[in-house]
C-alpha positions, 0 to 999 in steps of 0.5 A: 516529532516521533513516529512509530516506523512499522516495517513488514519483512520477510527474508530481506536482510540485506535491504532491511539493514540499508533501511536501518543505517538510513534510518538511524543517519537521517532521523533527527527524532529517536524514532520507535521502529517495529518490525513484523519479521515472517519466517526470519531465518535468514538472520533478521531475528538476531539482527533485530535482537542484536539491535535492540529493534522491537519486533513482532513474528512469524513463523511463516509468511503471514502477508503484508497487511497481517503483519502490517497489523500486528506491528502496529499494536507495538506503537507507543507514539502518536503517528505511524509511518509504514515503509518497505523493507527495501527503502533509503530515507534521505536526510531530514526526512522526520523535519519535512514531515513535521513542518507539514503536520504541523500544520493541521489542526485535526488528525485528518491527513494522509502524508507519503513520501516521494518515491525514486528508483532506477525503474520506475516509482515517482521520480525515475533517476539512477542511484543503483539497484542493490545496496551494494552498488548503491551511490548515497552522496549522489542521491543526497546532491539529487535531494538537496537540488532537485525541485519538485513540487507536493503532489495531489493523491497520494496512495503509496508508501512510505505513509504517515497517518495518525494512530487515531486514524489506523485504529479507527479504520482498522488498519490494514484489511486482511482480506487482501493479503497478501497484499495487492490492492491493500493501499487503495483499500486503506485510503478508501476507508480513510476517505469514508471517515472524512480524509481529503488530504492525500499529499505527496511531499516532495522533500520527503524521498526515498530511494526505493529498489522496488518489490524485492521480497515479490521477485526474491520469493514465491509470493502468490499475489492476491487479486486485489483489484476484485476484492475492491471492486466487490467491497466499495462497488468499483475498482481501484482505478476509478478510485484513484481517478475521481476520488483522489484525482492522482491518475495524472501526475498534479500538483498538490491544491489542498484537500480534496472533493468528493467527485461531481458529475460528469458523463466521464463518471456515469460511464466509467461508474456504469462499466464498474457496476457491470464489473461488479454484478459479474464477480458478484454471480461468480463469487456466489457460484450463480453462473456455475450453479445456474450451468448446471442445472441448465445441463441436468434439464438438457440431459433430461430432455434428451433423455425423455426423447431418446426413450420415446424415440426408440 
């Protein structure tokens, strides 16, 4: 099974050619890899065209989700898989997701990889921190041994939806550029066109040495969760928890539910709802309007009696 690998990148040469050798190693497809490549100057457009990598870019940083879509319009298969530019694929990684997509009968999925890192991400075990010091054969024997099992809500990268999907919920959506709040976003569009299985799969890991690109440069995070919380009417939390039951980690059970009711809900849902109000008057400069006209009819009241006073 081929898949179209959509990869963001911006001035991360070092890590995007780790990602490239894991790629090309431990692929068992010819996979169709796309690079969205901001700025570039750093030597990635000569590598990529060295390589012979498709690639779409910029000359400036566009942000995650921008790039993630124009990527996505080079796809020439039926499944696109979005990873960071600072991941290790492991061995056979193509073949374990095959075994699982094979197994549906429609297109309504959600697939992640299993996330390892010395710091944090799902499984917490120490194979180095930069490229260099990077300790592959010990990373391949924690794969082969290692004993996890699928997990329930799924909402990070590296994720593989079919392109039916992606084109039907539009990708990625700019307005979280650069792209703080962005993934919840996809899975919550994705929930509202029929999706309940969001799965991690255990056997599907990668190495990821975490935001690279965010501690190397001067990205301006967006405020992904007020953005959410303004367009579906609570915030990513609460999306995560009730609708996609990840919060905790759980073993996966099948395809999800949509959330029931309980005093736990109303309550957290309510809390939202006044979250919600309060971004919604700021955004639309109700509070500062209504301010200041409060001052003008103070100061013309004081005014007024200052001028009957005296």
């Amino acid at each position: 099974m081929r898949v179209s690998i959509i990869v963001p990148t911006y001035n991360n040469l070092e890590y995007l050619k780790f990602l490239i050798y894991s790629l090309k190693k431990n692929s068992n497809y010819n996979h169709q890899i796309i690079l969205h490549i901001n700025d570039g100057l750093d030597g990635t457009l000569e590598f990529a065209k060295k390589n012979n990598i498709q690639f779409s870019c910029s000359s400036e940083n566009i942000g995650l989700c921008k790039s993630l879509n124009k990527a996505a319009n080079l796809v020439n298969t039926n499944y696109i898989l979005y990873s960071h530019d600072d991941m290790f694929f492991c061995k056979d990684w193509d073949l374990y997701l095959e075994k699982v997509v094979k197994k549906f009968n429609d297109n309504l999925f959600y697939l992640s990889g299993t996330n390892v890192s010395y710091k944090d991400g799902l499984i917490k075990y120490n194979c180095g921190s930069t490229p260099e010091d990077f300790d592959e054969k010990k990373f391949d024997n924690f794969c082969e041994t290692d004993n996890s099992k699928d997990l329930q809500g799924s909402h990070w990268a590296p994720h593989l939806v079919h392109k039916e999907m992606w084109e039907k919920v539009g990708g990625f959506s700019e307005e979280f550029n650069p792209g703080d709040g962005s993934d919840p976003d996809f899975c919550m569009k994705l929930w509202n066109n029929k999706v309940r299985i969001f799965k991690t799969i255990s056997k599907f890991k990668v190495y990821h040495f975490g935001s690279i690109t965010t501690r190397k440069s001067n990205v301006k995070l967006n405020n992904g969760t007020k953005t959410f919380l303004l367009k579906f009417g609570f915030n990513p939390r609460f999306f995560r928890k009730y609708y996609l039951k990840g919060e905790k980690v759980e073993i996966y059970n099948g395809p999800l539910e949509d959330p029931g009711f309980s005093f736990n809900i109303l309550y957290d849902l309510v809390i939202n709802k006044f979250k919600y109000l309060y971004h919604y008057m700021v955004s639309k400069k109700w509070i500062r309007s209504l301010y200041q006209e409060s001052q003008m009819v103070l100061e013309i009241k004081c005014s007024y009696m200052l001028h009957h006073m005296f």
